[in-house]
Structure formats: structure tokens, C-alpha cells
N, C-alpha and C positions, 0 to 999 in steps of 0.2 A: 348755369341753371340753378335755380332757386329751391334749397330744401322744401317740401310738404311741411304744412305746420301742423301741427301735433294734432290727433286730434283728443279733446278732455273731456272726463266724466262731468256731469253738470258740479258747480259747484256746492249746492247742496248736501249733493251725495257725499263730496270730500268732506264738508261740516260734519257732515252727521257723524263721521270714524274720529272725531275728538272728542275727548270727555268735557265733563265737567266744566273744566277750567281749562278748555282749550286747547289741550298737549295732543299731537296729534302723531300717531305711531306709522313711520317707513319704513319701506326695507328700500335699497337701494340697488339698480344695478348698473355702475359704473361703465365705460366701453363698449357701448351698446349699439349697435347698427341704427336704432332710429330710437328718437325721445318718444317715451308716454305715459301715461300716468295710466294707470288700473286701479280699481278696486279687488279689493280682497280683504280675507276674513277678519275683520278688526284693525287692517292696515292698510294701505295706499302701496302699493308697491309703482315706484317711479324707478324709468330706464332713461338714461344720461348717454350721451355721447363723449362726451370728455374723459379721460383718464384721471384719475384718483391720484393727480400731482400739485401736492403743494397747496390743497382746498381748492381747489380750481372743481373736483365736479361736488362738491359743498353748495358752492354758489351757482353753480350749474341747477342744483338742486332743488333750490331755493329760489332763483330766477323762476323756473319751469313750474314751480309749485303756486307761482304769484302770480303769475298769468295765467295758470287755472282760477283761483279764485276770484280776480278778475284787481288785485290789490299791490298794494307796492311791496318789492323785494325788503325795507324797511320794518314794515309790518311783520316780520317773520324773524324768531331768535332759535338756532337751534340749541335747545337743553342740553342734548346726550347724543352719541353715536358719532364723532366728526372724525374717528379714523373707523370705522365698522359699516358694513351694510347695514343695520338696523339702528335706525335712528329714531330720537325724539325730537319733532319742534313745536313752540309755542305760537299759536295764533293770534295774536293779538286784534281780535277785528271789534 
């Protein structure tokens, strides 16, 4: 049986929680029963199913983040946070 696919904030709304220059603030919650993306207060809070081995839910991360905006996992560099739940990545669009 075929996981549910997630379902995502419009991607606007995820635009809109970047600044200036793109950097856009998560928190992260690693081992999660089901993926998804939330908004919240100046931050995107994204839930991963993967376990925090080896970057493995990094790119978990980052996949899930790309297919909300609708763009390639390429387009996406994370700044700060890659062993912490609170992270920073650059948008590059």
C-alpha cells in the first residue's frame, strides 16, 4: 500500500517566511509518523520520517521542501543547522 502524499502549504506561503535574501528558517522534526510541512510563526516547521543518520533526514528534508515549492532538490543549499533541529536554507529561485 502506497504512503499518502503529504499534503503542503501553498508555496507562496512558504516564500513569504524567507527574508530578504532568501534564507529561510526550520525547525525540524526528524522520526515522525507522517511527513509535512506547517507554517508557524517566522518558521516552517517540517516533519520527516527518516531518522537523523548520517544526513539522511537532511535530504529527507530538503527533497520534501522541493516538492513543496514545486523546484529541484539542487536549487536548495542548507546554510546552518545540519546536526540541530533548527535550521537554515537558502532558496535559491
Amino acid at each position: 500500500m502506497a504512503r499518502p502524499r503529504a499534503d503542503f502549504p501553498p508555496a507562496e506561503a512558504i516564500r513569504a517566511l524567507a527574508d530578504g535574501e532568501g534564507r529561510l528558517a526550520l525547525r525540524v522534526t526528524p522520526g515522525a509518523r507522517v511527513e509535512s510541512l506547517e507554517l508557524g510563526e517566522g518558521k516552517l516547521l517540517v516533519k520527516v520520517r527518516v531518522k537523523p543518520e548520517d544526513g539522511k533526514a537532511n535530504a529527507a528534508v530538503l527533497e520534501l521542501l522541493a516538492a513543496a515549492l514545486g523546484i529541484a532538490t539542487s536549487r536548495l543549499r542548507m546554510l546552518r543547522g545540519a546536526t540541530g533541529r533548527d535550521k537554515l536554507v537558502q532558496l535559491d529561485l
